[in-house]
Structures are given as structure tokens and as C-alpha cells.
C-alpha positions as YAML, in Angstrom:
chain: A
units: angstrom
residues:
- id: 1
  name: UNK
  ca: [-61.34, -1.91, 59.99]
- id: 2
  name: UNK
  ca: [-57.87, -3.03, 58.43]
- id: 3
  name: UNK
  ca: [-55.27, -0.03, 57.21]
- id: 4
  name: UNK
  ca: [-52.94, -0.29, 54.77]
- id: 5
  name: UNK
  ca: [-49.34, 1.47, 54.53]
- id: 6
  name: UNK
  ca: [-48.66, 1.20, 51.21]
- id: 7
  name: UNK
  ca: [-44.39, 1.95, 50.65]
- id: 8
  name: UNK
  ca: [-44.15, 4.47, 47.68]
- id: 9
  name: UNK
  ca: [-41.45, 3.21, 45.28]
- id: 10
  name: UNK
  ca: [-39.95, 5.16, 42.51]
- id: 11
  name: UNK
  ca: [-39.50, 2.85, 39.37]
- id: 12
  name: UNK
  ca: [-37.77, -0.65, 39.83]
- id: 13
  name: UNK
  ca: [-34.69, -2.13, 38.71]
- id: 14
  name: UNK
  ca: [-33.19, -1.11, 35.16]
- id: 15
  name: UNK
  ca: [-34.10, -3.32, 32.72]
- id: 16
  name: UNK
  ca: [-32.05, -3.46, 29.46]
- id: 17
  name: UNK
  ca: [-33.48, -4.46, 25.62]
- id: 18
  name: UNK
  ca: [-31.18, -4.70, 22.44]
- id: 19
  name: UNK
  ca: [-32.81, -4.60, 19.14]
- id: 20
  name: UNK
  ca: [-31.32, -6.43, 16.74]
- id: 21
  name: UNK
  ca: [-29.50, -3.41, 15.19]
- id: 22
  name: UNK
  ca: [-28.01, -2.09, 17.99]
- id: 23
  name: UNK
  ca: [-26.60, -5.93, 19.50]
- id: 24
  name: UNK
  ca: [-22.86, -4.97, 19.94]
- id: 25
  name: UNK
  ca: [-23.38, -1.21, 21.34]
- id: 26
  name: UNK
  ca: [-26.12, -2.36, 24.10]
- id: 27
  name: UNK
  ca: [-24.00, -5.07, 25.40]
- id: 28
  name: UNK
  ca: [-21.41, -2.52, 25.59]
- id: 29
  name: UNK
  ca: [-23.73, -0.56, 27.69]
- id: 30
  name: UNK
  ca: [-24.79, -3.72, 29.66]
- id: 31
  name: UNK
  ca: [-21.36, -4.39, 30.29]
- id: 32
  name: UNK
  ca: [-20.83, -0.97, 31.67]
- id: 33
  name: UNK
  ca: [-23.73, -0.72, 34.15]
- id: 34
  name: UNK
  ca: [-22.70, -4.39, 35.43]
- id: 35
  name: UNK
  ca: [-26.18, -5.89, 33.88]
- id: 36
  name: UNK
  ca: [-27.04, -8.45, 31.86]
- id: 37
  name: UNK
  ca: [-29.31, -7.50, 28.54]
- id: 38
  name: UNK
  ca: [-32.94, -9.14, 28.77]
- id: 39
  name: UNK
  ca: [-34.19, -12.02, 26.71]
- id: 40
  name: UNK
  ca: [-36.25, -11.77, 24.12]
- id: 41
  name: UNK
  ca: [-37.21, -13.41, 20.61]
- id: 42
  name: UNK
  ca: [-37.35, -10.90, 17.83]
- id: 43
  name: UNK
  ca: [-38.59, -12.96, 14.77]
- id: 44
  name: UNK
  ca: [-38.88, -11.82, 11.49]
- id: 45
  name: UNK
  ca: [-41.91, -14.15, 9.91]
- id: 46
  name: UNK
  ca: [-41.67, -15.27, 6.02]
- id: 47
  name: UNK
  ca: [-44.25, -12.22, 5.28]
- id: 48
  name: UNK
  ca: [-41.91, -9.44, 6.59]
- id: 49
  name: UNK
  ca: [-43.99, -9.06, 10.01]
- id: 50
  name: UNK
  ca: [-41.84, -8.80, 12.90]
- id: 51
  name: UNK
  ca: [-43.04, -10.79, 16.14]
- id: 52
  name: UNK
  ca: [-41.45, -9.58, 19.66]
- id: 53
  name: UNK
  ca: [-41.66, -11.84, 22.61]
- id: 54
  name: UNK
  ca: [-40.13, -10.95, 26.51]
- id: 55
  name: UNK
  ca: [-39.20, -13.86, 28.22]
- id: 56
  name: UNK
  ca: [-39.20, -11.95, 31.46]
- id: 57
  name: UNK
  ca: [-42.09, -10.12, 33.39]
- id: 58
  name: UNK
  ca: [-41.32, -6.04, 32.99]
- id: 59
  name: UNK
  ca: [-44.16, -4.81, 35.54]
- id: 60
  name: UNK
  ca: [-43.16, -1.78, 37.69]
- id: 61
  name: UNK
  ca: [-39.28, -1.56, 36.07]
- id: 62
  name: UNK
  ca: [-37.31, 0.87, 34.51]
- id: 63
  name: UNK
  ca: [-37.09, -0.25, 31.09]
- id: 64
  name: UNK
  ca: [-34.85, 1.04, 28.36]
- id: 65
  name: UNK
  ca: [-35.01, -0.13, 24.10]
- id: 66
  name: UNK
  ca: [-31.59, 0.14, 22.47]
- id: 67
  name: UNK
  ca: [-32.34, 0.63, 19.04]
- id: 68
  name: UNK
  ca: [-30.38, 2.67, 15.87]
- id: 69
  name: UNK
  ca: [-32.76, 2.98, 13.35]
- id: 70
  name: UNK
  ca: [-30.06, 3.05, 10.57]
- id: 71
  name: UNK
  ca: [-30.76, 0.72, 7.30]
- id: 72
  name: UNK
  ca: [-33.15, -1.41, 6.90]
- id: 73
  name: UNK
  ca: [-34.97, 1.70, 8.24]
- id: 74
  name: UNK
  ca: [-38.26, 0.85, 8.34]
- id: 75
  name: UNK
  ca: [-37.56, -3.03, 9.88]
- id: 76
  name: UNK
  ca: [-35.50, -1.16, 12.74]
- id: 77
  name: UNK
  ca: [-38.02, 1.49, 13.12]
- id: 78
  name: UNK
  ca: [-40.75, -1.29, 13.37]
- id: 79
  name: UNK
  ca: [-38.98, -3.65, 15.58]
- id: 80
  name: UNK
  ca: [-38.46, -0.47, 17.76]
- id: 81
  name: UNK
  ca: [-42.30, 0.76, 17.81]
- id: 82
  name: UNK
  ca: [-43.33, -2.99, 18.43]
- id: 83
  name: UNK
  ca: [-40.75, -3.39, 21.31]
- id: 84
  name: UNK
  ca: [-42.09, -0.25, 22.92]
- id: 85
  name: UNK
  ca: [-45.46, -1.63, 22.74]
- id: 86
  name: UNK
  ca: [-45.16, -5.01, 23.81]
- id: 87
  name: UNK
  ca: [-43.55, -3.77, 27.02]
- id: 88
  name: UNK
  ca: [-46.30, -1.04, 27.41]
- id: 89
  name: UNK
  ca: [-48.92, -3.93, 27.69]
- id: 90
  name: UNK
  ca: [-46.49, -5.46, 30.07]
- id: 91
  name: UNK
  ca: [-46.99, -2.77, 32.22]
- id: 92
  name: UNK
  ca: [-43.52, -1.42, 33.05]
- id: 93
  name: UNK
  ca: [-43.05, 1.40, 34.84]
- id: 94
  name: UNK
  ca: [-41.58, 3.64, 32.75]
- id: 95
  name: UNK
  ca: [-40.02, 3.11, 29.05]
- id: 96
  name: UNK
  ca: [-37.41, 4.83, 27.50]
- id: 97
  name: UNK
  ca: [-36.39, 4.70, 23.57]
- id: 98
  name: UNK
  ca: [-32.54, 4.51, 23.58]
- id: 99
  name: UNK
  ca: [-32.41, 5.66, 19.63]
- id: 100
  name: UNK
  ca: [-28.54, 6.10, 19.12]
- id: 101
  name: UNK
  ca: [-29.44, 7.56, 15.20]
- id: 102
  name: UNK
  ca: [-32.91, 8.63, 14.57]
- id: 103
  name: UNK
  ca: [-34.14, 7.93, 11.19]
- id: 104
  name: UNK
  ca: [-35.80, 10.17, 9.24]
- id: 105
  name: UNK
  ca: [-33.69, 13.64, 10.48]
- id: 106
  name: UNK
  ca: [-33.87, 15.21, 7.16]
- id: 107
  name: UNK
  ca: [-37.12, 15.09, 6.59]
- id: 108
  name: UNK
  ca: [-37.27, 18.44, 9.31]
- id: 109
  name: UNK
  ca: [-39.87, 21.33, 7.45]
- id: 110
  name: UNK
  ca: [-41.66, 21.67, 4.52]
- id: 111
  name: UNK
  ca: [-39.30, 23.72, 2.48]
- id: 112
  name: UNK
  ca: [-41.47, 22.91, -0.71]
- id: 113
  name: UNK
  ca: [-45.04, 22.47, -1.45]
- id: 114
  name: UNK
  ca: [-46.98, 19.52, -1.47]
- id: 115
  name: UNK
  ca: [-43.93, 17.68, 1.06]
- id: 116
  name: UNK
  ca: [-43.94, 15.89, 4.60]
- id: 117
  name: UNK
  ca: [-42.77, 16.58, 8.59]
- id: 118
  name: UNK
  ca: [-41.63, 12.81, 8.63]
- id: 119
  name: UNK
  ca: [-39.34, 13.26, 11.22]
- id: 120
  name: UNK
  ca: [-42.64, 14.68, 13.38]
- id: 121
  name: UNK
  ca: [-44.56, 11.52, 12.19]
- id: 122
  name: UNK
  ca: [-41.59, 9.21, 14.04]
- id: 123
  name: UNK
  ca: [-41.76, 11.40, 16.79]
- id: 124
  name: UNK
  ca: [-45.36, 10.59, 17.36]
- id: 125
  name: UNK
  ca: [-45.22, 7.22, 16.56]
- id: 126
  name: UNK
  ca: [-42.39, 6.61, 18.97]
- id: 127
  name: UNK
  ca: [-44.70, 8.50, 21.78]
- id: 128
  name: UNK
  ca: [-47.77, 6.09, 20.42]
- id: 129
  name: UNK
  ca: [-46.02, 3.08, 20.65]
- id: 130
  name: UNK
  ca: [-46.13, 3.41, 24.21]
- id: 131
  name: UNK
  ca: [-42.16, 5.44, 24.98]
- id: 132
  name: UNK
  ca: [-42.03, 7.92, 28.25]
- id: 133
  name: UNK
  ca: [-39.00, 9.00, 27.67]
- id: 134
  name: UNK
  ca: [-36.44, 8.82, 24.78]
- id: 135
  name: UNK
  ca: [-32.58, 9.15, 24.34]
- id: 136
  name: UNK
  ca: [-30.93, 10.12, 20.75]
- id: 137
  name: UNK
  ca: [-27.77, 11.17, 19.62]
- id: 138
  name: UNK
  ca: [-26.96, 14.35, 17.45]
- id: 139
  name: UNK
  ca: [-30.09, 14.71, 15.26]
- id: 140
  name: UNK
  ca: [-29.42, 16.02, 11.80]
- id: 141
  name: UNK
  ca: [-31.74, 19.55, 12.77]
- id: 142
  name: UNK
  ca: [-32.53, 20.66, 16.27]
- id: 143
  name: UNK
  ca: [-35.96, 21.52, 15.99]
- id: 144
  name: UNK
  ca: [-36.07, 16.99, 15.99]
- id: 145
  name: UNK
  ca: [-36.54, 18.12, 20.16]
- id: 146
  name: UNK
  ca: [-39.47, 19.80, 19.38]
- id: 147
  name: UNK
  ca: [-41.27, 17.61, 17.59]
- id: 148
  name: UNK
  ca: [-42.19, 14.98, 20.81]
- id: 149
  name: UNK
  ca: [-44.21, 16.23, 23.66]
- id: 150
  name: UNK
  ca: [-42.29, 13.96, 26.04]
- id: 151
  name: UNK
  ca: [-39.06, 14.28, 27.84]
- id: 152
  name: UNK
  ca: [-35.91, 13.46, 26.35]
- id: 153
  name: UNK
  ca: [-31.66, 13.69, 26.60]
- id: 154
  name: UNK
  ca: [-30.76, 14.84, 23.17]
- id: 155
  name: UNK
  ca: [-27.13, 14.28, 23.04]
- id: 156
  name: UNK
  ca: [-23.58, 15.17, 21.00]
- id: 157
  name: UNK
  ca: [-20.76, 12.81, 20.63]
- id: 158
  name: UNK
  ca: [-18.88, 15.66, 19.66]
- id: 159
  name: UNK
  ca: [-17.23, 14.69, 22.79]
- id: 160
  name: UNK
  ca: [-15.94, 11.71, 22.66]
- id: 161
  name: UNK
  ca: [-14.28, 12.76, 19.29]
- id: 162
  name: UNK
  ca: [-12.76, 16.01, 20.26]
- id: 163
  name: UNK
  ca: [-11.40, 13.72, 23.21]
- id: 164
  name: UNK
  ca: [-10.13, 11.31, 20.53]
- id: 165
  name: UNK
  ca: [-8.43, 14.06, 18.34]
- id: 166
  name: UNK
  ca: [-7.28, 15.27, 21.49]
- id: 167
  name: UNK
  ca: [-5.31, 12.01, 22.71]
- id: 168
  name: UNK
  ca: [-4.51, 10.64, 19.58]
- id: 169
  name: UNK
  ca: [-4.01, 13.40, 16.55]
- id: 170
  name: UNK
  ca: [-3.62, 16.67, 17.79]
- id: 171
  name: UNK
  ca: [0.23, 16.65, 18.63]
- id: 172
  name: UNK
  ca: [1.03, 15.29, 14.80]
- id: 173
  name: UNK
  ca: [-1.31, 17.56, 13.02]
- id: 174
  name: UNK
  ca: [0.53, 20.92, 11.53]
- id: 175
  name: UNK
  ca: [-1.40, 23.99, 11.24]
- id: 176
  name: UNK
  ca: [-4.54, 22.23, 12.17]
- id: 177
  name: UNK
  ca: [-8.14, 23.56, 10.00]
- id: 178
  name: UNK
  ca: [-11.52, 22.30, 11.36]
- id: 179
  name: UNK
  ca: [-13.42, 22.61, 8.16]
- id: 180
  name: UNK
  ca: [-17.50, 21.77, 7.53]
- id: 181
  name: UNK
  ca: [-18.86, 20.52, 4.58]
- id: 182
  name: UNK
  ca: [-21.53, 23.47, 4.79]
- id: 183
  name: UNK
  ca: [-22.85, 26.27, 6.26]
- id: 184
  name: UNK
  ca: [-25.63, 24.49, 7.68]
- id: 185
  name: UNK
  ca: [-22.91, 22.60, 9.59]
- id: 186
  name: UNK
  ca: [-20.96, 25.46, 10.99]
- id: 187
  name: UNK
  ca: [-22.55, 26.14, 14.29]
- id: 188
  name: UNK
  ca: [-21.24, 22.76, 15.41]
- id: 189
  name: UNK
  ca: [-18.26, 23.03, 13.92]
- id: 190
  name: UNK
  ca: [-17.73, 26.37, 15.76]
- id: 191
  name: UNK
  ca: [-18.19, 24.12, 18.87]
- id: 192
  name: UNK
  ca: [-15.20, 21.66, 17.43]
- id: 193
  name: UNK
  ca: [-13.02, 24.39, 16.77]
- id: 194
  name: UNK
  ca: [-13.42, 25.91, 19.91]
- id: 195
  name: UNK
  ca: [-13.13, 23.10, 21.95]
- id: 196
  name: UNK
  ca: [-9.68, 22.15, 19.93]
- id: 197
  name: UNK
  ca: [-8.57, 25.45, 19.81]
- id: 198
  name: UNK
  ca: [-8.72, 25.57, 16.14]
- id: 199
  name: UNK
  ca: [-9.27, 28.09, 13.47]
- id: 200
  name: UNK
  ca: [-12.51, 26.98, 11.18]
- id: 201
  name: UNK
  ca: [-13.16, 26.91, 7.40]
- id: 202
  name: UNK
  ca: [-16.39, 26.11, 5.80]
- id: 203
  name: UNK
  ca: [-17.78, 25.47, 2.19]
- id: 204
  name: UNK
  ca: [-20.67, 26.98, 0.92]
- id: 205
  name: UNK
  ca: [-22.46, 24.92, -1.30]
- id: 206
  name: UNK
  ca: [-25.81, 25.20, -2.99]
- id: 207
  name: UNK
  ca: [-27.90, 22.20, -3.75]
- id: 208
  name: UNK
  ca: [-29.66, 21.86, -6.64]
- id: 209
  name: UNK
  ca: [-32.38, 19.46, -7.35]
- id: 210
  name: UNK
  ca: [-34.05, 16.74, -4.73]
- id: 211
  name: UNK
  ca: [-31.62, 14.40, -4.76]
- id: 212
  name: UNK
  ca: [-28.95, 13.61, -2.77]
- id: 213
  name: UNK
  ca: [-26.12, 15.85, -5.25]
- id: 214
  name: UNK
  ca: [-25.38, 19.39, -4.67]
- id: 215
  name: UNK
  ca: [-23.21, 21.35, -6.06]
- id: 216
  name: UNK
  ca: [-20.12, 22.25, -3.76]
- id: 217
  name: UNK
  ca: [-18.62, 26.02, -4.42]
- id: 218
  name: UNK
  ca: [-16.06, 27.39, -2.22]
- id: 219
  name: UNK
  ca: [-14.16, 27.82, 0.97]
- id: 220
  name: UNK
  ca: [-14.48, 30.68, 3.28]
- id: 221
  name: UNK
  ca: [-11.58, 30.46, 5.34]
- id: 222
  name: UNK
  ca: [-7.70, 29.64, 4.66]
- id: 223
  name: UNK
  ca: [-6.69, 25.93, 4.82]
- id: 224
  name: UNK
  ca: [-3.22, 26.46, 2.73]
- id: 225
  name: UNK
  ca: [-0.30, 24.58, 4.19]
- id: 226
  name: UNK
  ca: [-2.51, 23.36, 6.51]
- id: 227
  name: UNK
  ca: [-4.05, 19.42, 8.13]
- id: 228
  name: UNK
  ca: [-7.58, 19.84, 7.51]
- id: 229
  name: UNK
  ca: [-10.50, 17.99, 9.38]
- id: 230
  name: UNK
  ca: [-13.44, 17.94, 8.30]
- id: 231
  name: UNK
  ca: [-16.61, 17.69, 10.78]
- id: 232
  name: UNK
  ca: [-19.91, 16.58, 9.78]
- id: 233
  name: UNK
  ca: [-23.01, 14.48, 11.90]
- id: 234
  name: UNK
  ca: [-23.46, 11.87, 9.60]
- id: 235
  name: UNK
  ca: [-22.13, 10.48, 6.52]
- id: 236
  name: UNK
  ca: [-24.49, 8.98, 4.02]
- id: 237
  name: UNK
  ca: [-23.97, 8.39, 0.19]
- id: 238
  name: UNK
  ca: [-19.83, 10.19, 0.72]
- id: 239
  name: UNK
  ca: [-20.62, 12.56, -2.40]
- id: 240
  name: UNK
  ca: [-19.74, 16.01, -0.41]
- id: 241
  name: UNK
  ca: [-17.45, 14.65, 1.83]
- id: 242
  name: UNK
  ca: [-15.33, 13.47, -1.94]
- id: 243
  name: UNK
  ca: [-16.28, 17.48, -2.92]
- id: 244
  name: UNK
  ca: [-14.99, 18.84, 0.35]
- id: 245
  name: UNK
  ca: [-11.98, 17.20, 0.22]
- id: 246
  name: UNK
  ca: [-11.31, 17.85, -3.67]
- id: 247
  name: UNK
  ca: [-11.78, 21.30, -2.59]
- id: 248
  name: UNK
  ca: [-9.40, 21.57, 0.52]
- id: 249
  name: UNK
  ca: [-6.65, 20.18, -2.11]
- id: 250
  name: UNK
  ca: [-7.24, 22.48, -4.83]
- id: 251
  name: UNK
  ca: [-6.71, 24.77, -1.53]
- id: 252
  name: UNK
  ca: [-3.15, 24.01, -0.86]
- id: 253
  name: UNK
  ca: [-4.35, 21.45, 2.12]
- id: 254
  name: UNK
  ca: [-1.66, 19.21, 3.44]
- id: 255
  name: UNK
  ca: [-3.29, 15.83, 5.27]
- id: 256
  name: UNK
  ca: [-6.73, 15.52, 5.55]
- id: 257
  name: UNK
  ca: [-8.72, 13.81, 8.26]
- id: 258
  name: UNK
  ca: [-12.92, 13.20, 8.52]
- id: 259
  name: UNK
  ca: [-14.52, 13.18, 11.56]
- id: 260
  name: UNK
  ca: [-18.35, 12.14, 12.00]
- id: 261
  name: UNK
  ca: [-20.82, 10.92, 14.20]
- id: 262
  name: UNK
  ca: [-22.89, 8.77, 12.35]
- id: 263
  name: UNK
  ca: [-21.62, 6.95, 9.60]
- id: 264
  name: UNK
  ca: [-24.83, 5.41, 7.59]
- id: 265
  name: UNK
  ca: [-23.13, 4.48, 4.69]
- id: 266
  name: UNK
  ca: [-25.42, 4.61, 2.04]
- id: 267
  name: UNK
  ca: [-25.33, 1.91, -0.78]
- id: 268
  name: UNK
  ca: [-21.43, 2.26, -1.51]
- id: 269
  name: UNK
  ca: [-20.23, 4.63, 0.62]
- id: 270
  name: UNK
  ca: [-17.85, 3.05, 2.36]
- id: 271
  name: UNK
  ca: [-16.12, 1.72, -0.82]
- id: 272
  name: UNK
  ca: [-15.84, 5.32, -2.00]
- id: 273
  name: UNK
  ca: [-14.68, 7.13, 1.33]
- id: 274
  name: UNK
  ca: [-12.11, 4.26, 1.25]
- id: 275
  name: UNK
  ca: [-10.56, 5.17, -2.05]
- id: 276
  name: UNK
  ca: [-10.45, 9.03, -1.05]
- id: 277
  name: UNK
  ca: [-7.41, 10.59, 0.29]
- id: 278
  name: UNK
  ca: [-7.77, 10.80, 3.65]
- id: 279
  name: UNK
  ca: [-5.36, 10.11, 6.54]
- id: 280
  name: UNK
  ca: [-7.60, 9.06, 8.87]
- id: 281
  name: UNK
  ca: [-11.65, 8.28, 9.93]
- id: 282
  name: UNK
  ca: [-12.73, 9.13, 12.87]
- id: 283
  name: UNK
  ca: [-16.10, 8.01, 13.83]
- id: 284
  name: UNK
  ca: [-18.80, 6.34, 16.16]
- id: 285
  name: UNK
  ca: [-20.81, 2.84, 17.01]
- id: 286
  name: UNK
  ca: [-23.89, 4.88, 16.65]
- id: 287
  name: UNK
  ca: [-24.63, 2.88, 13.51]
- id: 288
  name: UNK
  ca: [-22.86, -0.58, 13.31]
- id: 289
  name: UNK
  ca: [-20.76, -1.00, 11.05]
- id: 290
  name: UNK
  ca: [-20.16, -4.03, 8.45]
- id: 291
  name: UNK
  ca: [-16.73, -6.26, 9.27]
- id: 292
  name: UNK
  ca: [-16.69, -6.02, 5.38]
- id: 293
  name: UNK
  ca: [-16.46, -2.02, 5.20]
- id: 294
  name: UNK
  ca: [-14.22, -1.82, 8.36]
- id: 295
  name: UNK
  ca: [-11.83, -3.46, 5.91]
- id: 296
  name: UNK
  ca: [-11.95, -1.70, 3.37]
- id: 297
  name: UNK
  ca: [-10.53, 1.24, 5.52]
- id: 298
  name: UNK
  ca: [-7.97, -0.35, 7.79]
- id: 299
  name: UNK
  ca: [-5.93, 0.89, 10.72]
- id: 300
  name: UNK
  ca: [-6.83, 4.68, 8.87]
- id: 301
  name: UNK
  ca: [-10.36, 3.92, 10.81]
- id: 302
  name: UNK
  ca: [-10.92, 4.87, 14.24]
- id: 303
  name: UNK
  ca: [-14.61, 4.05, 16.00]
- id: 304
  name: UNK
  ca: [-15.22, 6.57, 19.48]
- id: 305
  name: UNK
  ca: [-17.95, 4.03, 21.16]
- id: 306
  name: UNK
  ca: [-20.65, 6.11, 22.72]
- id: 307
  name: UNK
  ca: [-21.36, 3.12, 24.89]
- id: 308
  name: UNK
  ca: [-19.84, 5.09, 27.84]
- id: 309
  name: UNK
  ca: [-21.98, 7.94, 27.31]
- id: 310
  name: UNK
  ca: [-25.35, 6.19, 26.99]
- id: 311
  name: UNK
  ca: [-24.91, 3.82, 30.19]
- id: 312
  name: UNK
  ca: [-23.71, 7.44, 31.84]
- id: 313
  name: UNK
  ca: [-26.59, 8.75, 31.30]
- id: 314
  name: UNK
  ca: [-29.34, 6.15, 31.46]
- id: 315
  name: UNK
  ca: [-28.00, 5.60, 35.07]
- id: 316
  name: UNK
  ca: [-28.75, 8.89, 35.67]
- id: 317
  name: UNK
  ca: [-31.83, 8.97, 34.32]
- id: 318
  name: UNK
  ca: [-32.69, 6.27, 36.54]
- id: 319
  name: UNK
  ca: [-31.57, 7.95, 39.52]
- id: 320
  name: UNK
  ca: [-32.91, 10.77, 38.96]
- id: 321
  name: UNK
  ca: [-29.44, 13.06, 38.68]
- id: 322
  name: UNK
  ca: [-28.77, 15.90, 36.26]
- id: 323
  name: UNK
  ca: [-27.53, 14.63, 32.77]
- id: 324
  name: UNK
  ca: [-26.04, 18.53, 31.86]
- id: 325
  name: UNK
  ca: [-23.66, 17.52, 34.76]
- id: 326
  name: UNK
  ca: [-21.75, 15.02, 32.67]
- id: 327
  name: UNK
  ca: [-21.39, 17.68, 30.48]
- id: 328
  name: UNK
  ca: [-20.74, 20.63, 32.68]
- id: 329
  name: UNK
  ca: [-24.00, 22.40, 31.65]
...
């Protein structure tokens, strides 16, 4: 009788995927771990159905989906979900959602009747569409971790900024203010203030009605005389970033600088942060952003790519090592 030795292998090679929202920041991250991005057709067919086609086998590798699932959310989150599956019924190894800004955050608890998790529902349909792992970047609420039942590297850019501010800002600023836009904001801006050795402001605010206005009220904490920055994970529609800085210079605030991680720019955002008095913008490739709005702001825009970060830790992940390392945690 014949006996086999069968060699146990881990997973194969890494294999890398860009959705089409995410092209610039994966080959960024291709570039970085020395590999070339797979082919594949991503077509979107006269009737809005997306079609996804590999043009390489995926059996037995390591497979990670670069995807933000910033506007047009529900194409990107589609495109995403069908990638996922289409290399599921490829059989690969193991696949891992690279989602640099997870649609969808908000939408957290049922803090009124008669309302949805839908943040929980993207969760499951990432774990559905056939993901074993997923990668995101600074969800809008933490309890986003909780919501899938398989492993994941939830991660903060809050690095790569504070390293920016750091290099580039922190010997010209006077008298330097970390300030949030809220107090649901002010753990992490605790965690920029410490990190920059900064005293912290915040503004309470109340919001009002469903939509996206709320009604900014005042500062706790002294910004007078001072360069005020102002921290925040994402900015959307710009409304109480415009409030926060209003209320900084009714404050006695000298220059004022906005830092952020994602910047979704909502409808027109960008055209309204742009006319705002700010000194500088200080943000990441998270979400791409339009050659059209980058000009609008000028040289007073600075983009932290988390490119770095991601390749960092989907090596990692690959081999196996700690992530918290990178991070000393």
C-alpha cells in the first residue's frame, strides 16, 4: 500500500486586488510590498449591475480586497461584496477586506424607535460575501469591532498625522490648542493632545433634528491667543467644522488648522472648507480625493498616505507577526 506525506503549508503568496475606488492607494501599497496588483475586469453593465472577472487563478493564496467604500456608497460597497465572493468560489485560501473607510459608521445603535443597526448589516454582509478577515481604518464608533464575528485590525491614522504635525507644524504654531468639534470626539482627541503634548478644548454641541445640522454651543477649554487645531475622524457635509471654527474666533483664536482622517466630502464640502479660514488641511488617502477639490485648497492641503501603514500591516498579517507591535501595544 502507497503512503502519502502530504507538506502542510500555511497560506500562499499575497495576492493584491484594487477596487476601483481605492486605484491610487493600493498601488501605493503594491508598490510598498514590491508586488504587482492583480488583474481583473470590474464592469459596470448599462443596468447598474457590476460584473467582476480574475484573470488569474487565486486557489490556496493569501488574498487581500482594497476597497474605500466612500461615495457612490452602495456601487463601492457592491463591487466590494462581489469581489469577496468571486474569489471565495475561487477557492483562495484566506480573504481579507482591506476597507480603508467603512461606510455606514453612523448608523451604530438604535437611539430612536422604529430605526436600523446598518453598520451591523455591512458587517454581516462583508462576512457573507465570503471575507476571513478584514482591515479598516478609524470607524466613526467603536462598538463597529463588535459587530463582525471574524477577526480584524481596526486601525487609527492618528499616527501618521500627529507625525505630520510633528515634522511639519509644530515648531511654527504659538500656544498650540487641540480642539474637537464635540464631546463625542474627545476621547481621541485626548489621545492627540497627549501625544503632541498639547492642552485640549472641546465644543459641546447639541443636535437637533435628523439631519445632518446641529446646533454648536460652546467651548470648554481656553483657546485665546492661541493656534487652534481642530481633530475630527471624518469630514462630511463641513457644517460643524465652519461652526467650530466660527467659534474658536469669537474665542480670541489666532491661526487655525483642521486635521482629519477621512475626508468624504459630501456634495460641496470641499468648496466650503476651501472658503473657511483655515491655515492649513491636514488629512488622509483613505478616501480619494477629486484633482478638482485638491484645487480648490492649494498648497494649504496636506494628504498623510496610510499606504505605509496598510502594506505594514497586511505583511504582517501574512506572516503571522503581532500588528500592536507597529504600534507599541
Amino acid at each position: 500500500m502507497n503512503t502519502h506525506t502530504h507538506e502542510i503549508k500555511g497560506y500562499g503568496d499575497i495576492k493584491l486586488f484594487a477596487g476601483t475606488a481605492s486605484t491610487s492607494l493600493s498601488n501605493k501599497i503594491a508598490e510598498y510590498l514590491d508586488k504587482k496588483l492583480c488583474e481583473r475586469d470590474i464592469i459596470l453593465f448599462a443596468n447598474d449591475n457590476l460584473f467582476v472577472k480574475l484573470h488569474e487563478s487565486v486557489r490556496g493564496q493569501d488574498v487581500y480586497v482594497i476597497q474605500t467604500t466612500s461615495r457612490p456608497v452602495q456601487q463601492n460597497l457592491m463591487e466590494l461584496l462581489i469581489a469577496l465572493q468571486t474569489l471565495r468560489l475561487d477557492s483562495a485560501a484566506r480573504i481579507t477586506a482591506v476597507v480603508p473607510y467603512l461606510c455606514y459608521g453612523r448608523s451604530d445603535k438604535k437611539d430612536q424607535p422604529r430605526v436600523p443597526i446598518t453598520a451591523r448589516l455591512v458587517a454581516d454582509m462583508i462576512e457573507v460575501a465570503g471575507a476571513d478577515r478584514y482591515i479598516t481604518l478609524d470607524p466613526h464608533a467603536g462598538q463597529v469591532q463588535g459587530f463582525f464575528s471574524i477577526p480584524g485590525d481596526v486601525l487609527t491614522a492618528s499616527h501618521a498625522i500627529e507625525d505630520y504635525i510633528k515634522e511639519n507644524l509644530l515648531e511654527k504654531l504659538t500656544n498650540p490648542v487641540i480642539m474637537t468639534v464635540d464631546l463625542g470626539f474627545a476621547k481621541k482627541g485626548r489621545n492627540y493632545a497627549e501625544s503632541l503634548d498639547m492642552p485640549i478644548a472641546f465644543i459641546e454641541k447639541r443636535r437637533v433634528a435628523n439631519d445632518s445640522n446641529a446646533e454648536a454651543l460652546n467651548i470648554i477649554g481656553d483657546v485665546n491667543g492661541c493656534d487652534v487645531i481642530i481633530v475630527d475622524d471624518e469630514v462630511d457635509t463641513g457644517g460643524s467644522i465652519a461652526q467650530a471654527i466660527r467659534l474658536a474666533r469669537q474665542n480670541g483664536a489666532r491661526d487655525v488648522y483642521l486635521a482629519f482622517v477621512h475626508p468624504v466630502f459630501s456634495s460641496n464640502a470641499a468648496k466650503r472648507l476651501s472658503s473657511l479660514d483655515l491655515k492649513g488641511i491636514i488629512t488622509t488617502d483613505t478616501v480619494p480625493i477629486p484633482e478638482a477639490s485638491k484645487a480648490l485648497f492649494g498648497d494649504r492641503l496636506s494628504i498623510c498616505s496610510v499606504a505605509p501603514m496598510l502594506a505594514e500591516v497586511i505583511l504582517r498579517a501574512h506572516e503571522g507577526r503581532s500588528v500592536g507591535e507597529l504600534f507599541d501595544e
